[in-house]
N, C-alpha and C positions, 0 to 999 in steps of 0.2 A: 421430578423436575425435568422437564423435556429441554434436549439440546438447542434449540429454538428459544425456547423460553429465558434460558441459560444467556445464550449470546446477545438477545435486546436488552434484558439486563445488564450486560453486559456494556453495551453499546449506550445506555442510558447513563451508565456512568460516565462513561468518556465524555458523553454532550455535555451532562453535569461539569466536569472539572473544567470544560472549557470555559464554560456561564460564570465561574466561582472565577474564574483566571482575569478576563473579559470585565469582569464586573468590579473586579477591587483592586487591579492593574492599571495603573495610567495606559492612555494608549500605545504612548512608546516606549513603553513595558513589556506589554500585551505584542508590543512589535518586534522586540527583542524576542521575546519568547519564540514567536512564530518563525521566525530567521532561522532559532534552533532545531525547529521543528524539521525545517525545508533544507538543514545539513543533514540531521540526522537522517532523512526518509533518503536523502543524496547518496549517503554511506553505505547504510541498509541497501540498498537498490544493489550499488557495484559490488558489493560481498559477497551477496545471495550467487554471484556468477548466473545470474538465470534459471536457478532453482527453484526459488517458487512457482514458477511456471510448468517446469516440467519435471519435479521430484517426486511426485504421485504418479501422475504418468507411467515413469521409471520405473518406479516401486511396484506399479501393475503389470506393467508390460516385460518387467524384467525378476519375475515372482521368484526365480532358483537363488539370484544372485544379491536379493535383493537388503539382508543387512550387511553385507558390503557394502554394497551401494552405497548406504543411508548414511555407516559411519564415515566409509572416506568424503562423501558431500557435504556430513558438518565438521570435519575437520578443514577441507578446504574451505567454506564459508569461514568459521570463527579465524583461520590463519588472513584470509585476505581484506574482512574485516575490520580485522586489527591495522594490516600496512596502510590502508585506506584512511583507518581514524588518524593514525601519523601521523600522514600524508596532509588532512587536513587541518592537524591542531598545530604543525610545524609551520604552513601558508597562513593558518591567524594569526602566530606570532611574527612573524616576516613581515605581514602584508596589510594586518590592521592596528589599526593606530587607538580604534576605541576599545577601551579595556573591558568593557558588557561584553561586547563584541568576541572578545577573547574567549572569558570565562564562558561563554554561552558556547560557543565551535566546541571547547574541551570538554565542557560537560555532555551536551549531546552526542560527541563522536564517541567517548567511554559507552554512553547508555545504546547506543546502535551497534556495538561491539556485544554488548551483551544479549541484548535482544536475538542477535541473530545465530546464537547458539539453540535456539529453540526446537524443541522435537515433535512441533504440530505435525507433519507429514507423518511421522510413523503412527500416532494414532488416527488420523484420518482414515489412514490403508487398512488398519486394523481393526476399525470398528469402534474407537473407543472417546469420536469424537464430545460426548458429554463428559466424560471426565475429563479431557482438557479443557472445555468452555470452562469446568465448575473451578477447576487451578486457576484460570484468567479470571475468572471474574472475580474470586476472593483478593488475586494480586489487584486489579482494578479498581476494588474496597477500600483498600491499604493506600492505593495513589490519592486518592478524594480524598480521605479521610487524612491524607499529610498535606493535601494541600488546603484544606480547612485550617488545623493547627499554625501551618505557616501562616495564613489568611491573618489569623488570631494574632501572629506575635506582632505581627505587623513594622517588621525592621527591614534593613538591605539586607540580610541573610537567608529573609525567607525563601524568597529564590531556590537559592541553594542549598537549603533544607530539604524542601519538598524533591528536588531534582537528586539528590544523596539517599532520600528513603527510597525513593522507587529504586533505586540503583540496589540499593541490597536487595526490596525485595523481588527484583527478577531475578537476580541472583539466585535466591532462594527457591523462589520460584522452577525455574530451570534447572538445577539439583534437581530439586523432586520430581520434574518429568525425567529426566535420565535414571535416577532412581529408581521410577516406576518400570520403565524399560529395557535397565542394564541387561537383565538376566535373555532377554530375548537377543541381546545385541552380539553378544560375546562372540559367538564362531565370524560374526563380521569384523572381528578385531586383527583376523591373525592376516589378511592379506590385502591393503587398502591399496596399493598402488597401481593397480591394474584399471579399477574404479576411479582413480582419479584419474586416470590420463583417458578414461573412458569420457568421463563429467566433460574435461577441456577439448577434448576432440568435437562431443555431440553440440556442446553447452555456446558454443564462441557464438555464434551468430544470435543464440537467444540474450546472451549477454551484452554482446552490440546494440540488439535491440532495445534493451530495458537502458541503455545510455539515450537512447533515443524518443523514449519513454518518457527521461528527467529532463528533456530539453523543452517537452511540450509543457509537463507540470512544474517540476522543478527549478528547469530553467528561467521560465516564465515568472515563477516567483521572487526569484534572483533579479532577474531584470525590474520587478518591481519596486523593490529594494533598491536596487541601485539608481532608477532613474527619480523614485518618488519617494523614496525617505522609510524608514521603520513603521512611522504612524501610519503610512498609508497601506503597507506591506500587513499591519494587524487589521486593517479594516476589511482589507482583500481576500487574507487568511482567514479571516470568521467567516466569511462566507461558502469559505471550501469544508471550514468545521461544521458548517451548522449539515450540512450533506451527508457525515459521518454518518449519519443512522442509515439515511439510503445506499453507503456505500458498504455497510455492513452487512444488511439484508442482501442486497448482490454478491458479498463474496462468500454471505451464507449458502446462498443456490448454486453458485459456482464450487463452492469447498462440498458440498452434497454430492454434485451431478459429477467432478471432475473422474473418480474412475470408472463411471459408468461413460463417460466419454474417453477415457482410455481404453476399455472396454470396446464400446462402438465402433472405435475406428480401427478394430481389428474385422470387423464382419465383412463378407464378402455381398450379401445382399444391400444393394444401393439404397433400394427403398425403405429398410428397416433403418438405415442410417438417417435416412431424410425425415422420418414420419421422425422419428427422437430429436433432431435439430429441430424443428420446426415447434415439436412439443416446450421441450427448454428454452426456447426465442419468445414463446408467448408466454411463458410464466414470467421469463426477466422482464417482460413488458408488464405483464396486469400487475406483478409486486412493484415493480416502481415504479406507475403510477400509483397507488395504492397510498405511498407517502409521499410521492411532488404532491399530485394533488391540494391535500390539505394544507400539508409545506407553506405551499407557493399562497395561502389564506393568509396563515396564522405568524408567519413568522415577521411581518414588520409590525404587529399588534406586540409581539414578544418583545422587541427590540425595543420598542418606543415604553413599556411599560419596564422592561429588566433592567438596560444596559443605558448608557448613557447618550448622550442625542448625536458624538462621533459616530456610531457605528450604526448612524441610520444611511448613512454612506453606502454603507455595503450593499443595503437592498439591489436598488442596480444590480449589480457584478450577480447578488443572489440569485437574481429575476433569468439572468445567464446560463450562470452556471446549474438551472434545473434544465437546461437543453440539454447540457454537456454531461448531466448524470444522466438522463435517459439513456442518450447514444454511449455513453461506458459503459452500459449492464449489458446492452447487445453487444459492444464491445469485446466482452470478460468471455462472453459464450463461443463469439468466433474464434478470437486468440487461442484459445483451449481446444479448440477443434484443430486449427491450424497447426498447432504445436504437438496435439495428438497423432494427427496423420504425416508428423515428421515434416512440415516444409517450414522450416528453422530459417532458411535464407527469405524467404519471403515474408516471414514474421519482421526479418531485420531490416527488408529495404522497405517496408512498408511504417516502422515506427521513425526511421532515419530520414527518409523523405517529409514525414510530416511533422518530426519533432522539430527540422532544421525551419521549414515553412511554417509552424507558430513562430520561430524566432523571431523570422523576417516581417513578419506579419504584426506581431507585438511593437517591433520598433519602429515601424510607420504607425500604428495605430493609438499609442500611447502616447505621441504626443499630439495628438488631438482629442484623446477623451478616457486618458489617465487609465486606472485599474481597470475601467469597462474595456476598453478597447483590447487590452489584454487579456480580458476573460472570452472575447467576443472573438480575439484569436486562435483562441484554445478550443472554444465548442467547433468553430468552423473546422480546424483541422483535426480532430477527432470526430465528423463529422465524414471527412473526405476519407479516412482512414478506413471508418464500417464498412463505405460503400465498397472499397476494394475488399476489405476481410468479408463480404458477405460475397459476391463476386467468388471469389476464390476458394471459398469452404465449399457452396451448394457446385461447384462446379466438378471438385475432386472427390466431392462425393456422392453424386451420378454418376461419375466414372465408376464405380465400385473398385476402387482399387482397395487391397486388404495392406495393414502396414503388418510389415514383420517383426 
């Protein structure tokens, strides 16, 4: 079973649980749900400190020191993680007054605590990215498959069934990647804190960045919630779902290409750099189109036939946001280049300028034309974003400069 094969299965599941969620959820259900979603992705984001971004990288470029490395960055992720979930299951109790509202902030900060104990980076580095798609995608079996049962019991509980079972089993899950991994980790045990003030030194501006990241996505969906209600927030939210498969297949090509792009940006010949950019910008292009294409046919024939006649709503915002996924998968390939060739500050004034300008942008345009206007904020400035990351990569990489 090829690692490929592995993760659209994968990703097939995820559309599933959404379709099953979507479909037997009232919408302000369904809107609840996605709230938890857009804390959790919130949490996850500021934990990671800007690791996922550049943990591979690291791992490549930094090949002697490199389980050090690995374990002091998931010990700093799962510690900051945690103050983070706190942080915000303490502001739900404070700060909201609806009790969904509550229970949904705690349950999702728990499961983004957990999540981001994850050891995908050391099998990427390693080679062994199929056997972690095949752990994910059996723990992604278990998700459907609990949110089926809950489906079935059909009470207020179910909820918090399905959201309790995935929590064990990533749980579970995550054991058995460290498991699998311990015995390689070990000599990175005995001296982590060199590593970590290495992380906080290099990491700060990637981690400014990725704040700046949540203001364009996150934020934006935040403001959608607050200006236009839960229901409207799940009509909004399906339409960013139904893009999960295009945004799989992109972080598939990005999670392939990422140490061959750490890699790259050590050569000192420009040209060998540019002909590889240029090859990796047209694959993210032909694979996605490959699925807006069809997408952009089939998916309001889907809605009007699966789900109920609210979330034909969404088309719009959908019709959008396949702008806004094209220009992300070239996105995903400059970002990685950028953050390869080390310009960390330019990564941060470039997500920080434009994540504050969807804000601005969203709150003039939403109230004239509701969730479109803030989908229509988001492509624009992830839009203005490429042009400077594409600018900026082909430029420092003609220079041939080699990173150290």
């Amino acid at each position: 079973m090829s690692f490929s094969f592995v993760n659209y299965l994968t990703a097939g599941f995820g559309f599933l649980a959404t379709v099953i969620l979507a479909r037997n959820l009232s919408v302000e259900n369904f809107g609840y749900y996605s709230f938890g979603i857009v804390l959790f992705n919130m949490v996850s984001q500021i934990g990671r400190f800007g690791s996922e971004k550049t943990l591979v990288r690291d791992l490549v470029q930094l090949k002697e020191n490199s389980k050090e490395y690995f374990v002091s960055t998931s010990l700093a992720r799962i510690s900051l993680t945690g103050v983070c979930a706190i942080a915000v299951i303490l502001y739900a109790f404070l700060c909201y007054e609806d009790n969904i509202k509550i229970y949904v902030a705690c349950t999702f900060c728990v499961l983004a605590s957990i999540i981001n104990a994850s050891t995908r980076a050391w099998f990427d580095v390693n080679g062994r990215l199929q056997q972690h798609a095949i752990i994910t995608l059996v723990e992604r079996t278990i998700f459907v498959s609990s949110i089926v049962v809950a489906i079935y019991l059909g009470n207020s509980t179910a909820l918090l069934l399905f959201v309790l079972i995935y929590c064990f089993v990533r749980i579970a899950s995550n054991l058995l990647q460290w498991k699998l991994i311990f015995k390689d980790l070990v000599p990175g045990l005995r001296n982590t804190r060199p590593s970590i003030i290495y992380l906080v030194k290099k990491n700060k501006w990637i981690w400014l960045a990725a704040i700046g990241g949540m203001l364009l996505i996150q934020g934006n969906q935040l403001l959608v919630e607050s200006r236009l209600g839960v229901a409207e927030l799940a009509v909004f939210m399906f339409a960013f779902q139904i893009l999960q498969l295009v945004g799989i297949l992109q972080n598939q090509i990005l999670r392939l290409s990422t140490p061959q792009i750490a890699t790259v940006a050590k050569l000192t010949d420009h040209k060998d750099r540019l002909h590889f950019y240029l090859r990796i910008t047209l694959l993210s292009v032909a694979t996605s189109l490959l699925i807006l294409l069809p997408t952009y046919f089939l998916v309001p024939y889907f809605i009007d036939y699966f789900l109920s006649v609210d979330y034909i709503q969404s088309i719009p915002i959908f019709n959008i946001l396949l702008i806004y996924s094209l220009i992300r998968g070239l996105s995903l390939i400059n970002e990685q280049f950028i953050i390869a060739l080390r310009l960390e500050f330019t990564y941060f004034g470039l997500y920080i300028f434009f994540g504050v300008l969807s804000i601005l942008l969203s709150l003039y345009l939403v109230e004239y034309y509701g969730g479109v206007g803030v989908a229509m904020a988001i492509a624009i400035c992830q839009g203005g974003s490429l042009c400077v990351q594409s600018i900026v990569t082909r430029l420092y990489l003609k220079r041939g400069l080699r990173v150290s």
